[in-house]
Structures are given as structure tokens and as C-alpha cells.
C-alpha positions in Angstrom: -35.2 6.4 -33.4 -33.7 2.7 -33.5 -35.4 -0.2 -32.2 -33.3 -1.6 -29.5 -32.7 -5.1 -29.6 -31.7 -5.8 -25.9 -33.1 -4.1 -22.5 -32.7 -0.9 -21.2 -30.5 -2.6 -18.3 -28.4 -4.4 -20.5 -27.5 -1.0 -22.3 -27.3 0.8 -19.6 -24.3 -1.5 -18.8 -22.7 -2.3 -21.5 -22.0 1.6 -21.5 -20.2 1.3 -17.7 -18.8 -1.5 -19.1 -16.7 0.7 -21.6 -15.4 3.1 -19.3 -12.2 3.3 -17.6 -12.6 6.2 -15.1 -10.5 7.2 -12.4 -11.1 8.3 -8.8 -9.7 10.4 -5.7 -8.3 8.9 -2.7 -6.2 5.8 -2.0 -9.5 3.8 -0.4 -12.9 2.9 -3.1 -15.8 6.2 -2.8 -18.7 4.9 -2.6 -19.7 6.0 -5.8 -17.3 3.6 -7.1 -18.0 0.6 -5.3 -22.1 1.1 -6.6 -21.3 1.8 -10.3 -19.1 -1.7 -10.1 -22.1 -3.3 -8.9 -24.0 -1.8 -11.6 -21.8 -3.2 -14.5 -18.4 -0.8 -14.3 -15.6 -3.3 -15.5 -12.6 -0.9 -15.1 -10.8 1.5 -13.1 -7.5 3.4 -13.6 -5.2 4.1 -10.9 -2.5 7.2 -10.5 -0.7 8.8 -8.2 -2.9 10.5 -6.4 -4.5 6.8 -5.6 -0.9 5.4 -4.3 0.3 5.5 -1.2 2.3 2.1 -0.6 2.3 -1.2 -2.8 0.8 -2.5 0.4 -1.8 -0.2 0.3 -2.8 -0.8 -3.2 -3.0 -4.0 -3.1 -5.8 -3.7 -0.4 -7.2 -1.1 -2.5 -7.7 -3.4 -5.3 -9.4 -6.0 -3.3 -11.9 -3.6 -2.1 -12.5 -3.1 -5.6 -12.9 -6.9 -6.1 -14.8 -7.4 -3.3 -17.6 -5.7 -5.3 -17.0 -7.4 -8.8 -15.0 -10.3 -9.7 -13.4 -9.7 -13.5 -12.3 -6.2 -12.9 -9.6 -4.5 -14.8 -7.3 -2.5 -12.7 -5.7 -0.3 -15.3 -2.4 1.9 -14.2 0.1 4.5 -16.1 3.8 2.9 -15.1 6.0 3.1 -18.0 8.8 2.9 -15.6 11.4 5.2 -16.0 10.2 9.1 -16.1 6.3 8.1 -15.4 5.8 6.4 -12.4 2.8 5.6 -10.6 3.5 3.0 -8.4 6.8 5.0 -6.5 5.1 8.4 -7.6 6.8 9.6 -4.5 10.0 8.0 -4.6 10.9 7.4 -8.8 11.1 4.5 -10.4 13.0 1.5 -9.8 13.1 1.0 -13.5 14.5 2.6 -16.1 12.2 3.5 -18.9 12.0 3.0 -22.6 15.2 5.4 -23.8 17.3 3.8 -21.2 16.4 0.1 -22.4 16.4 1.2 -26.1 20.6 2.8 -25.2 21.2 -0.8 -23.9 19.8 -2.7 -27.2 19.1 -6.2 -25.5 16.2 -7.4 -25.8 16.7 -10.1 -23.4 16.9 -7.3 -20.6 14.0 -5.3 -21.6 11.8 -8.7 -21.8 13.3 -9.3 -18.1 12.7 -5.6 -16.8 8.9 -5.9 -18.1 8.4 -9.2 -16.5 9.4 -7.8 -13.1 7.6 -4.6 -13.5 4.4 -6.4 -14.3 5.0 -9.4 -11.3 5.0 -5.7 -9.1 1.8 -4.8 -10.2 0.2 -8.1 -10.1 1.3 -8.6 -6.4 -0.8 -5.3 -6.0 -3.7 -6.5 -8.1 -3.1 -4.5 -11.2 -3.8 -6.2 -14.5 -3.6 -3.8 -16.6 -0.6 -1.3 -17.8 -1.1 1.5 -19.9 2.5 0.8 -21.6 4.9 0.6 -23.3 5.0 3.4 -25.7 6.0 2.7 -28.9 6.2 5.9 -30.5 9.1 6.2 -32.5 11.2 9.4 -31.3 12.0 11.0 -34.5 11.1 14.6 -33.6 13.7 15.7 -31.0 11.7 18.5 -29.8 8.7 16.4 -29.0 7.5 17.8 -25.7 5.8 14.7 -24.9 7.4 11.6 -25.8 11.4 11.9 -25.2 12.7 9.5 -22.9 9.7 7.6 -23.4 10.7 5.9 -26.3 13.0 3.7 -26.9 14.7 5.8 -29.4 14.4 7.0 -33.0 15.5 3.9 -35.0 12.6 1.9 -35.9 14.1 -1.3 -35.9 15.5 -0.7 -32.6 12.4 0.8 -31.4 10.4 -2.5 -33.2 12.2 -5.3 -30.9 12.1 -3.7 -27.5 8.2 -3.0 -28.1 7.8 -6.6 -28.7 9.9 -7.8 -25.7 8.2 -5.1 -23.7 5.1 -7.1 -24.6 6.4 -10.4 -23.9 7.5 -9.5 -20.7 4.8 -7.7 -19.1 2.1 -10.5 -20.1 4.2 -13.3 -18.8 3.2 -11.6 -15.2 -0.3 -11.8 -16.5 -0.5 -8.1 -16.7 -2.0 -7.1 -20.0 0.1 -5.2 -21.9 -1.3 -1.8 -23.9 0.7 -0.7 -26.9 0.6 3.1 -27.4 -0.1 5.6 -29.1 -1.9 4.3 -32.4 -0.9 5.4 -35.0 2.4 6.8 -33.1 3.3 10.2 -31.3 6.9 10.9 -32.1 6.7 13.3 -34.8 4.7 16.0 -33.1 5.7 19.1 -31.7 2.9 19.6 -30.3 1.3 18.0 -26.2 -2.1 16.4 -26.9 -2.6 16.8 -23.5 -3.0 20.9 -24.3 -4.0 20.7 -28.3 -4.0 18.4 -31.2 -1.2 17.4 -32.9 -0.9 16.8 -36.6 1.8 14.1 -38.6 1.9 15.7 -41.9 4.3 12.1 -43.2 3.5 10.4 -46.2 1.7 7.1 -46.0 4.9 5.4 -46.9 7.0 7.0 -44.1 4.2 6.2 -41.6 4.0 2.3 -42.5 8.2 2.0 -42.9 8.5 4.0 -39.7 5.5 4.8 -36.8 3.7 1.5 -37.7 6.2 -1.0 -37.4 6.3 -1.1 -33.5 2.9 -1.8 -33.3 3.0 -4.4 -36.1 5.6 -5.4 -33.8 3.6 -5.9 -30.6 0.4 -6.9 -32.7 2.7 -10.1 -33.5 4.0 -10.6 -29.9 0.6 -10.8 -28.8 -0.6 -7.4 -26.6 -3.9 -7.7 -25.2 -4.7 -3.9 -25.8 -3.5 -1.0 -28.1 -4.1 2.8 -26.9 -4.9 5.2 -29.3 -3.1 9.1 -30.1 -5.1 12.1 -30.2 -3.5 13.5 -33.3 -4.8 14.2 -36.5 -2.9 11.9 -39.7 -4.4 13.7 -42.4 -2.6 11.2 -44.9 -4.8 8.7 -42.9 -7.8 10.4 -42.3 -8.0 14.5 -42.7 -11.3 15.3 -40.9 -10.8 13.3 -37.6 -8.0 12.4 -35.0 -7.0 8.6 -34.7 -9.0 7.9 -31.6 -12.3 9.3 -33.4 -11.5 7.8 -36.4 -12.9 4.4 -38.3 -10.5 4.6 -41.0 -8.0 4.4 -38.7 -9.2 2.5 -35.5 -11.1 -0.1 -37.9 -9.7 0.0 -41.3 -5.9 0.3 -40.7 -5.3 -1.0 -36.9 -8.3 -4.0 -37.3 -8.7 -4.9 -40.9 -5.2 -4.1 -42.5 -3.0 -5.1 -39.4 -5.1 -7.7 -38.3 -5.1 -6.6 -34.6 -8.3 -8.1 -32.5 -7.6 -7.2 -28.9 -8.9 -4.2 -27.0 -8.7 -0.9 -28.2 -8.2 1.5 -25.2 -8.3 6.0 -25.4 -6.1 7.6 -24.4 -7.4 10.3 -21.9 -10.6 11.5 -23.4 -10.5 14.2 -21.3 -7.1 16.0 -22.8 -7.7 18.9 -24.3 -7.1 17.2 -27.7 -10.3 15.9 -27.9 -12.5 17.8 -25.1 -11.8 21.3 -26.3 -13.0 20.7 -29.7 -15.7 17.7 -29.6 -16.8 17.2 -25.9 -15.6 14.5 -23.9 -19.3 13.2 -24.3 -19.8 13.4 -27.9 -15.6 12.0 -28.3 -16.4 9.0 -26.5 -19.6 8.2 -28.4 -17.3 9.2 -32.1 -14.6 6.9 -30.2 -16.6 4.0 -29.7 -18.6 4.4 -33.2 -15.0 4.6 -34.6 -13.8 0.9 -33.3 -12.6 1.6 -29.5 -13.5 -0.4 -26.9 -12.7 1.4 -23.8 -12.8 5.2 -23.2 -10.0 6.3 -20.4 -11.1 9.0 -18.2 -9.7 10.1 -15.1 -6.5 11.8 -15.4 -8.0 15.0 -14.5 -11.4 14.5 -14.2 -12.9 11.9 -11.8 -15.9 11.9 -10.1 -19.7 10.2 -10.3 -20.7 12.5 -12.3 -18.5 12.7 -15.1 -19.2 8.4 -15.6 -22.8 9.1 -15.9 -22.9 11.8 -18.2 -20.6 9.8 -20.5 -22.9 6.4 -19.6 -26.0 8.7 -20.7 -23.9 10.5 -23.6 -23.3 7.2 -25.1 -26.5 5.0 -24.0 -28.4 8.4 -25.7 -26.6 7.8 -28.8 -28.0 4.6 -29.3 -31.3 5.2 -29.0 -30.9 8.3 -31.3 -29.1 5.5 -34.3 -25.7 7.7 -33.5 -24.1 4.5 -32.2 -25.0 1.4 -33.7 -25.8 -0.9 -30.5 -24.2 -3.8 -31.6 -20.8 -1.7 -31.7 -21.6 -1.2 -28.2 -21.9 -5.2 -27.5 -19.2 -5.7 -29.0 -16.7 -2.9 -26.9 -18.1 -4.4 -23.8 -17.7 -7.9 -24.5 -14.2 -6.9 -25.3 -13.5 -5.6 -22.4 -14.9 -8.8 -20.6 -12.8 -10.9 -22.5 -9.5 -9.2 -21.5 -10.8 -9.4 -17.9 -10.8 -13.2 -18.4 -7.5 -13.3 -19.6 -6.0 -11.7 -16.8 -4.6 -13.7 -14.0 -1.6 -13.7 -11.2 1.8 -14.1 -13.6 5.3 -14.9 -12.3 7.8 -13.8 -9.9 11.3 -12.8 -10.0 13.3 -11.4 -6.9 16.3 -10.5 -9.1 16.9 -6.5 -9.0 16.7 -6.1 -12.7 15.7 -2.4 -13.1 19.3 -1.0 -11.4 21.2 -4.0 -13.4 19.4 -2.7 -16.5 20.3 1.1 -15.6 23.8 0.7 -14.9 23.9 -0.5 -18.4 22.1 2.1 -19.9 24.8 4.5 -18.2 26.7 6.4 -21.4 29.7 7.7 -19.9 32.1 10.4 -21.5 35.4 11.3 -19.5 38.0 13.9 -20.3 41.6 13.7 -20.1 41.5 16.1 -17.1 39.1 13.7 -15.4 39.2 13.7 -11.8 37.2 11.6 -8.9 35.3 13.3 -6.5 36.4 12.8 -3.2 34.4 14.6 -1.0 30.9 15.4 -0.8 29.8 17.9 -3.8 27.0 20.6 -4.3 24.5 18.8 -6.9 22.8 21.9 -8.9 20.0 20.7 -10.8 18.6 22.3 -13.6 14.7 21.5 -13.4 12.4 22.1 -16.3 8.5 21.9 -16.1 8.0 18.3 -16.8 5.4 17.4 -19.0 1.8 16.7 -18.0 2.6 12.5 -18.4 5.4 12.8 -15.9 3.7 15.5 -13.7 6.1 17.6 -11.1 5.5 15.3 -7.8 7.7 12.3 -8.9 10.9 13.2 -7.7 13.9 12.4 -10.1 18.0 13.5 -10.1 21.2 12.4 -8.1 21.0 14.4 -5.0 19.4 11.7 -2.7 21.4 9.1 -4.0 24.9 10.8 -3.8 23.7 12.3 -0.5 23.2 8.0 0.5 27.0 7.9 -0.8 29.0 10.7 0.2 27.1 12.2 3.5 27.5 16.0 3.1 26.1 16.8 -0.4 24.0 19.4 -0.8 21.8 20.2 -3.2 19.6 22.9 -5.2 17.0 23.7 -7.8 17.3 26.0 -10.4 15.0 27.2 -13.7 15.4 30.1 -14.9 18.1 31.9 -16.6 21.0 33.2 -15.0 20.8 30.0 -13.1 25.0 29.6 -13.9 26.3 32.2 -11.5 23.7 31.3 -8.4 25.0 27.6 -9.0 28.4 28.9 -8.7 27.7 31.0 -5.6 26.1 28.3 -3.9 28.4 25.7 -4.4 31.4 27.7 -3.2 34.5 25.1 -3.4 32.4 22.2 -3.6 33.1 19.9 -6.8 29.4 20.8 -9.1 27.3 18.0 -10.5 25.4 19.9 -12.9 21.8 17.6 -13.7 20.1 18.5 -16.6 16.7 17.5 -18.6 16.8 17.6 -22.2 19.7 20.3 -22.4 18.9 20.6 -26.3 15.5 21.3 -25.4 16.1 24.2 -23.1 18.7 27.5 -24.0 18.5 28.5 -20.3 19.9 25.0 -19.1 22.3 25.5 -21.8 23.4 28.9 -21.3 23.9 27.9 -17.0 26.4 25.3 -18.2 28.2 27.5 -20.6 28.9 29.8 -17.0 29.9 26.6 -15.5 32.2 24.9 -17.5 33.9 28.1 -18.2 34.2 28.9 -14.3 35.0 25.3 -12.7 35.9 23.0 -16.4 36.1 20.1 -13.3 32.2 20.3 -13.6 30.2 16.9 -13.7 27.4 17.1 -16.0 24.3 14.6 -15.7 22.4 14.6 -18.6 18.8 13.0 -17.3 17.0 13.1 -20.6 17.5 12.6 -24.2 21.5 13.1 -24.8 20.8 15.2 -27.9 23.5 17.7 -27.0 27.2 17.1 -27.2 28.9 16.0 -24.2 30.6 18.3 -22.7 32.4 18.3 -18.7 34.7 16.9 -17.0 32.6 13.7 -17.1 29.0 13.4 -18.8 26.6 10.9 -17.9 23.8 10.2 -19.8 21.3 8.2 -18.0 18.7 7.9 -20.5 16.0 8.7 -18.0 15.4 10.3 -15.1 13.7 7.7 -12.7 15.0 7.5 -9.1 17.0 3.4 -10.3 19.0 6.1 -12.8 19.9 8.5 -10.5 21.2 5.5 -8.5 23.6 4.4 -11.2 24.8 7.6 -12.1 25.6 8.4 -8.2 27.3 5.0 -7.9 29.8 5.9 -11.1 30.2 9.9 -9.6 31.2 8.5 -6.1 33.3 5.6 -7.5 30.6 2.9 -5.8 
């Protein structure tokens, strides 16, 4: 046993103080509001918390009713992963749509007004922008939210993400250390593994976060995937060598170090989300985010006990503990009210992200059409409730259109069925990704060549119709632009 050098209390909360936990309902439980009095410093929010920006900012002042300094942490990338307009899609493009563009200048302006958002509803804290580098096209996970699979590219638009966000006074957090893109595999459902060699990783997954390191972020999140190059016996968010040797001592980086969700299956299936907090914290993290799927009382004391247990065993040094909290209390500080802009930046910066590929035989619809759109399961990050396409938006242009949802194969001739003589605008999700969604358009084209196609995710297939769009994205401002350019707006 280890002598402890503060009180029992003082422990007892620097352990809340660490945790980032989630909660039901758009009002505070009560649970909530006691644990903030009792030294909880942060809460995340996500769709299920949301009901209005109206709402959540009076959600946020119950919070801070109960503690002044209180992070209010979020998920909104913009783009595919929404939770601020979980119900109605983003009013920003997201990463792949800004990286298509390549100025910085409008990604720096897009973050500013997506963080002045969330500050006007009390958020100070954003779980973005990603920064992984998309190198492995068949990443189920990261697609559209990167800005693309050039480095450099990839680099700049992570920094001016950065830049941006914090001049609202919402704290940026740079993720995931040491970089998703190259996995094939969700961390969500099971750990992934980047088998590169150390001089790929530093040439290609680093530099974005050496990147934002430089532009200042106030927080880094950290990957549940195993880099055995970097460390072969633990993933990055459990490991020192990575958390405090490479990201802290050999990059230099001294802000908060944030989890990703300890409670992905990543980490919880093989080390417990109580014992992967405590090898979290041991390893250099500050903060442990919890929430996404669990979120109750119950789940923030066993991971309080799991970790205030460890110290008093000598598992957890209780100085690493100080310092996590104290980090944490420091980024509270820094966050304050940032500026405002009423300039509608997110549809100026997805009309330029718009790629547009016309044939010779091109013509413009002039009448309502039948929008067919081929849906995938999204991934866990996006989640099926946000609602994404062009139907609503062509609907808003050319009254009439009618839509439908198809998955599955075979999906071709029931488009053509239902659309009868209607003009089809075909909306697809990572065509490459998807041989059903790739078949359906081969039976489309062939019947009706006058077929639109809207490409919604990464445009790693060919074009191919009458007219392609690819909107780098699939939030509800990029279904706007491509409806604009289909009905001639």
C-alpha cells in the first residue's frame, strides 16, 4: 500500500475531476447535478441531449448553476457527425468537403462560426477536428471525416481548424493520436492495428498533429489502436510510450490529453472500462470520455472507485492523478465566450466543395424528379438518426419530388419501378465501398443514361451519369448545394 499524500476528499475528487461522462435526457439528472457539486469538471453532450440550440443553452446553465469552470464537451465535426442539428444535418460541411476546397482561409472561417454556435449554447469544448489522414479507402470509420489522404493538405486544414475553433473560445481537440486512417478495422467494435513503419508514421499520420500542436489546440484525443512499431503490447490510449514519450516529450505537446470513448469495445472488451481508465491515466491522459453508450451514476462511480482504488493499491501514482485533474482545471480557465459572425459560411463553403462532372448528353431537370437513395448502415460516429441526402432540399425546390430508401441488392430495378417517368437522382454513400450500390447504378445507367448520380461520400469511384456530384459529405448544408446545382438554383 502507498502512503497518500493528500486527503481522502481531495482524491476522491480529483478522480470526478478526470471524467468526462455523459447522461440521458435534454434537462441535468440529479445525479448529475450532485457529482458536479462533488468535484465533476466535465460533461459530454450528444444527440440524445439535443433538442434545440435554445434548449441547450439552458441546459448548460443548469449545469453551471452547480459549478462555475465546467467543461461542456460535444462531438460536432460538422459535416457527417452532427450533434448540435442531430435531427436536421449539419449546416457545415465537414472535413473531406473543406480538404476538396484547399483554402485554408475558409476552413479557419467555417471553424470560427461552428465554434461561435456552440459557445452561444455554452459549449466549450469540441471533440474535433479529426486529423487522421485518409490513406486507407476502405476505412469504415474515418472517410469523409478527414480532410483527405494528402498529408500536407490534411496538415494545413487541421491547423486552421484549430485556429478557428479557439478564436470562439471553444477549445479545440485534435484527434485521433497517433491517427486512424490506415485501419480497416471500427474501434468502436474491435482494435485496430497500423502495421506502418516508424518512418511512414512520422512523414505521414504525425504531421497533422505536429500541425495543430504548433497552432495551439488545447486538447489532443487519443486512438484505440494498437501501433506495434510504437508500442506492441498496448493501444495508444493505454500507452506511456506513446501518450508520454512520443505525444509529450518528443512533440512537445502540454495541453489536455482527452480518450476517446473508453467504453468502445476497443478497450472494454479486452481490459475493462475500469482497469483502461486507470492504464489510461497511468499512461499520460488526463481525461477519460465516457458516455457514448454508457451513461449513468453508476458507471462514474465505479470508474471514480476503480481509479481512487488504484492509488491506494501504488497502481496509479497519485501525483499522475494531480496532475490530470489540474489539467483539466486549467483548460476550464481557458475557456471563455469567443466571437461572432452572422455570415452563412458552411453553405458558401459547400457550394465550393461541390465537384461536378457533366456529360455531353447533359440535360436540366425540369420537373420534379424521383430521388432514390441508396442508404448504407452508417457508422457508429455518424449513427442512423441524423438525416442526410437531397430529397428535402430538392423537394424545397422543385415541389413534387418524391423520394425513397433503398439497401439491399437488387435495389436497381425497384428504383426504376418506382420512379416511373420521373428524371432519377441516384444518392449514394461511398459507392466504392459498397458492390450493392454499385451494381443498382449499373441497372440504372443502363436503363435511363439521363440518371443524376450524387455521390455523398468519398468520390473514390469514377464518375459516371449524366451529371455526378460529389459533395464530399453528406451533412444536410451539402445536400443543399447539390439540390441548388440539380434544380438550376
Amino acid at each position: 500500500m502507498t502512503t497518500l499524500a493528500r486527503g481522502t476528499d481531495t482524491l476522491t475528487r480529483d478522480a470526478l475531476t478526470v471524467l468526462q461522462p455523459g447522461f440521458t435526457g435534454t434537462s441535468a439528472p440529479d445525479w448529475l447535478l450532485r457529482r458536479l457539486g462533488q468535484g465533476l469538471a466535465s460533461v459530454g453532450l450528444f444527440g440524445r441531449n439535443i433538442a434545440s440550440p435554445e434548449q441547450v443553452a439552458e441546459l448548460t446553465a443548469q449545469l453551471r448553476a452547480e459549478r462555475d469552470g465546467l467543461l461542456v464537451a460535444i462531438d460536432e465535426e460538422g459535416g457527417d457527425v452532427t450533434r448540435l442539428e442531430v435531427r436536421t444535418g449539419s449546416s457545415f460541411p465537414g472535413n473531406h468537403a473543406l480538404g476538396a476546397v484547399d483554402d485554408v482561409q475558409l476552413t479557419r472561417d467555417v471553424a470560427a462560426e461552428l465554434g461561435r454556435r456552440l459557445a452561444a449554447c455554452g459549449v466549450n469544448l469540441n471533440w474535433a477536428p479529426s486529423a487522421d489522414i485518409n490513406s486507407n479507402p476502405a476505412n469504415p470509420v474515418i472517410g469523409v471525416r478527414s480532410f483527405g489522404a494528402d498529408t500536407a493538405l490534411t496538415a494545413r486544414h487541421t491547423a486552421a481548424y484549430v485556429e478557428g475553433l479557439q478564436s470562439a473560445g471553444v477549445a479545440a481537440c485534435t484527434k485521433h493520436f497517433p491517427g486512424h486512417g490506415d485501419t480497416a478495422v471500427d474501434s468502436h467494435h474491435a482494435m485496430p492495428r497500423i502495421d506502418a513503419d516508424l518512418e511512414t508514421l512520422h512523414a505521414r499520420e504525425l504531421a497533422p498533429f505536429r500541425a495543430a500542436i504548433a497552432a495551439g489546440t488545447r486538447a489532443v484525443m487519443s486512438a484505440h489502436i494498437l501501433v506495434p512499431v510504437l508500442d506492441p503490447d498496448r493501444p495508444a490510449t493505454l500507452s506511456r510510450r506513446i501518450l508520454t514519450g512520443l505525444l509529450r516529450e518528443e512533440l512537445g505537446y502540454d495541453g489536455l490529453i482527452v480518450t476517446d470513448g473508453i467504453e468502445m469495445q476497443a478497450i472494454a472488451s479486452t481490459y475493462g472500462i475500469e482497469h483502461g481508465s486507470v492504464l489510461a491515466i497511468a499512461a499520460g491522459a488526463d481525461a477519460i470520455c465516457v458516455g457514448g453508450g454508457l451513461c449513468d451514476d453508476d458507471t462514474v462511480l465505479r470508474l471514480r472507485d476503480a481509479l481512487v482504488d488504484a492509488v491506494r493499491a501504488g497502481e496509479l501514482p497519485e501525483e499522475r492523478l494531480a496532475d490530470a485533474a489540474a489539467r483539466v482545471r486549467e483548460l476550464a480557465r481557458w475557456t471563455e465566450a469567443g466571437a461572432r459572425s452572422d455570415r452563412d459560411i458552411g453553405l458558401v463553403a459547400a457550394r465550393r466543395a461541390l465537384t461536378l462532372t457533366r456529360s455531353d448528353s447533359y440535360a436540366p431537370v425540369t420537373s420534379a424528379p424521383y430521388v432514390a437513395a441508396l442508404t448504407p448502415v452508417a457508422n457508429i460516429a455518424v449513427g442512423n438518426e441524423t438525416p442526410w441526402g437531397v430529397a428535402a432540399e430538392l423537394a424545397r425546390l422543385l415541389p413534387g419530388t418524391e423520394t425513397g430508401s433503398w439497401s439491399a441488392p437488387g435495389a436497381g430495378e425497384g428504383v426504376l419501378r418506382a420512379a416511373g417517368g420521373r428524371r432519377i437522382v441516384a444518392v449514394v454513400r461511398d459507392e466504392h465501398r459498397h458492390p450493392w450500390m454499385s451494381a443498382a447504378l449499373d441497372t440504372l445507367l443502363a436503363a435511363r443514361p439521363d440518371t443524376i448520380v450524387v455521390e455523398m461520400g468519398v468520390p473514390q469511384a469514377p464518375p459516371r451519369g449524366a451529371l455526378h456530384i460529389a459533395t464530399h459529405g453528406a451533412a444536410r448544408v451539402c445536400g443543399r448545394a447539390a439540390a441548388e446545382v440539380i434544380a438550376g438554383a
